[in-house]
C-alpha angles and dihedrals in degrees: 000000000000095000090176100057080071102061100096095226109077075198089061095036094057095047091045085059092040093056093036091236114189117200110181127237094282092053097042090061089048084062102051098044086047085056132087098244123134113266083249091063101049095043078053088048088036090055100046095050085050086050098042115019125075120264114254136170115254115246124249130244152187084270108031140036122240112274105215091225131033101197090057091047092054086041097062094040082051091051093040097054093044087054103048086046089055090055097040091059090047120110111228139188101254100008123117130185119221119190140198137196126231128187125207089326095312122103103237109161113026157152088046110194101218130106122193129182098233142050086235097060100043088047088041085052094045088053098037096053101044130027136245093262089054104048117046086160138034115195108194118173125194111221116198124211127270098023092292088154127253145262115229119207133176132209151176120241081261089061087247099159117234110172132358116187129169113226130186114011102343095133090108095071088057118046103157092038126078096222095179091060116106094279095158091056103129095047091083110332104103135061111236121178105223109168128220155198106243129108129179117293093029106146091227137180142191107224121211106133107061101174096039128172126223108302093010093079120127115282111267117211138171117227116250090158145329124212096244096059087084112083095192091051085043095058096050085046091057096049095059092243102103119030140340136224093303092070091065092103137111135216114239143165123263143190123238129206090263091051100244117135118248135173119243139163104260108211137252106353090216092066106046108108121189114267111262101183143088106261121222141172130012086347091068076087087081103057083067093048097063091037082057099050090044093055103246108120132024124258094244080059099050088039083059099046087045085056095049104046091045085053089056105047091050093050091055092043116025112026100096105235086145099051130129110296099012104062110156114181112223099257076074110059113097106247086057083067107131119209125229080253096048091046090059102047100047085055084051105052101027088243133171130270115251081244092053108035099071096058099030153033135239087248090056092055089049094056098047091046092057092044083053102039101233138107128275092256093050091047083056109053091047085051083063097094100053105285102306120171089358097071089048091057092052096054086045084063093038083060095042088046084047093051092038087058094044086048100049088229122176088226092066113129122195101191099042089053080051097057112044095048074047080062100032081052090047089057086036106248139107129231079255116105093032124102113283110201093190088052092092098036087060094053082042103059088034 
């Protein structure tokens, strides 16, 4: 078994084959059931380990007592997911499924009204209402009547399954299985020492998004510790009697919105990856951070860059150029000026404005010149304040594309809807929170 393929980091996975690092069969498990694998994939892992790795007792810890056998114990877990995903997928007189969508861990879209009689429709809902890019997770549940207690499931927008649990009186369903035991216990139950590469001062990440749009991006954090750097702490860990998965995790520095440093616990060490992109902005900080904590400047110099960049981020975002009374669109500013010579040449080769070129491309002004019905120059200089109307144009297309494709219309266009969320992404901002003219079609018709 590649073992390694199931530790989350591609970072840590590769250290851990570099270094030839053996866990044994209960640790493997632990690992498999810690990754982000489909249920299906780690049933598949979960087996093989039961058909070709010795039997062993599971340890104890602060939390759980020891199981004699670790291959009965994954086996139940095995036989109690598939059953409870049997029964979740199965229509029933007096059951209804509710969903939610979750993006990238956070709950974006929630509390959805609608209630459906099968697991299809509520999935087909869920798909049909946001796209893949908006929804990373669909969480349906399947209530029973009379509060008989409910099944929980996760997908991905494909419908791949994740996690299925039982809660309230759902013991019922399940007669010859104990369903309140511990059956999540190798999710994050169990201490497992997986090493890795970081050391202080390392600018880390934890990827999940892996198509993000501006300020939705990964956290970025520079190292200060992780638990298992103490070898005494480690080694408690590692007996049971103080801790449980839960505890792999590290302490970094972060960056906040207003561009001051603060401490904060990091998340799962065997999911941090090294931090493969250009810093800007406020999180420039960072790079002295970790310049800092590696020694390799002094803190007076570190205290003047903080003060710089803070400055400066104050100055682009809070200084208000833009208040009542003294608005200057951005063709203004200063270093917008054009010379006589840049000026020529962007008449000469259709080019783009300083505002402009840095968010879009010559092709995207001429979209939006020919959905407005202007020239180039003109889209630019409306594009000056940010955007404006014209985002709002743009979402308007992203809702008439969306309704085109539900309604199975002959006018949807695939690569206009494409193009204008591709401009809405490069301001930072969705089609969601603009008018939606359909919106009301839709609760008409319903």
């Amino acid at each position: 078994m590649d073992i390694y393929s199931f530790i989350n980091s591609r970072d840590v996975a590769a250290h851990c084959r570099e270094i030839n690092k053996t866990w044994n069969p209960f640790e493997m498990a632990a690992i498999i059931g810690r990754s982000n694998r489909t249920i299906a994939e780690k049933h598949t892992a979960w087996r093989e380990l039961i058909a070709d790795y010795p039997d062993m007792p599971t340890p104890n810890n602060m939390r759980y007592d020891s199981y004699d056998s670790l291959h009965k114990i994954l086996a139940e877990i095995i036989e109690y997911e598939e059953r409870a995903l049997a029964l979740f997928k199965m229509p029933e007189q007096g059951a209804v499924y509710v969903y939610d969508v979750r993006w990238y861990g956070e709950y974006k879209y929630t509390h959805n009204q609608s209630v459906f009689n099968s697991f299809e429709t509520a999935l087909a809902d869920a798909r049909d209402r946001w796209e893949q890019t908006e929804a990373s997770e669909i969480i349906i549940e399947k209530k029973f009547a009379e509060n008989k207690g409910e099944l929980e499931a996760r997908f991905d927008y494909d419908g791949n399954l994740y996690y299925v649990v039982n809660h309230g009186d759902c013991g019922g369903h399940f007669s010859d299985i104990d369903s309140n035991r511990e059956l999540d216990l190798f999710i994050e139950s169990f201490y497992i020492d997986i090493p890795v590469p970081f050391k202080r001062g390392d600018i880390l990440t934890i990827p999940t998004n892996p198509n993000p749009t501006p300020g939705e991006e990964d956290h970025i954090f520079v190292l200060d510790w992780i638990d298992r750097d103490d070898k005494e702490r480690l080694a408690r860990r590692l007996s049971g009697e103080f801790g449980d998965g839960t505890d792999m995790i590290g302490w970094g520095f972060f960056v906040c919105d207003d561009g001051i440093l603060y401490g904060d616990h990091t998340g799962y060490y065997d999911y941090f990856e090294y931090y493969r992109g250009k810093l800007e902005g406020k999180e420039t900080l960072l790079h002295y951070v970790s310049l800092y904590l590696k020694d390799e400047i002094s803190l007076p110099s570190l205290l003047t860059m903080q003060c710089r960049i803070i400055l400066q981020h104050q100055l682009d975002n809070d200084f208000p150029i833009q208040a009542h009374g003294c608005y200057i669109p951005e063709y203004h500013f200063a270093e917008n000026r054009l010379t006589p010579e840049e000026k020529e040449k962007i008449e000469q080769t259709n080019g783009l404005m300083p505002w402009v070129a840095d968010k879009l491309s010559i092709h995207q002004v001429e979209f939006l010149a020919k959905e407005i019905g202007s020239d180039t120059e003109s889209i630019q200089f409306k594009l000056s304040d940010g955007g404006g109307y014209l985002l709002g144009r743009c979402a308007g297309i992203v809702h008439d594309e969306n309704y085109y494709s539900k309604t199975n219309d002959t006018r949807f266009n695939y690569d206009r809807r494409a193009m204008a969320k591709m401009i809405l992404e490069s301001y930072g901002h969705t089609e969601n929170g603009w008018i939606d003219k359909h919106a009301e079609t839709d609760n008409d018709e319903a």
